[in-house]
C-alpha positions, 0 to 999 in steps of 0.5 A, a space after each residue: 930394843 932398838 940400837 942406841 936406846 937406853 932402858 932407864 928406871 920408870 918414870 912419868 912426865 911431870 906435865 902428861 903422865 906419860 911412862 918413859 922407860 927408855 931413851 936416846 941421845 940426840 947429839 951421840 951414842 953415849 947412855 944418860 946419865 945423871 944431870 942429863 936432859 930429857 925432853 918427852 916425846 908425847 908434850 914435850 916437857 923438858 926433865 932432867 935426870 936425878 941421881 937415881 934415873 929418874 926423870 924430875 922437871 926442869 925449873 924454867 929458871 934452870 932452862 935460863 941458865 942452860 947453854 945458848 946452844 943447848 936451848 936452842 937445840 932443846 926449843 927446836 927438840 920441842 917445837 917438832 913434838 908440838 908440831 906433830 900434836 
């Protein structure tokens, strides 16, 4: 595994069906954990993780009331996943 991946429960995106297993974080070395944001790395939907680690969607009235900041960071975490589609 690589340094700073974390192993999370199995999960599927929502959007693709994607299994997501691990994850990492952008801004630190810290491992997710509940509450935390989650983007997939084949669609780019955006989840958060629920009290279990699993990945659940996040609402898009949930996105609106995320940080500026943290959209920000998310919208451009996205973009560059469509743009590699």
């Amino acid at each position: 595994m690589d340094k700073g991946v974390t192993l999370v429960p199995l999960s599927a995106c929502v959007h693709c069906g994607e299994e997501i297993d691990a994850a990492t974080a952008v801004d630190d070395a810290r491992s997710p954990g509940p509450g935390d944001l989650s983007v997939c790395l084949r669609c780019g939907q955006i989840h958060f993780f629920n009290d279990d680690m699993i990945l659940v969607a996040l609402a898009p009235k949930d996105f609106s009331l995320l940080p500026v900041q943290v959209r920000r960071k998310l919208r451009r975490v996205v973009a560059a996943i469509h743009a590699r589609s």
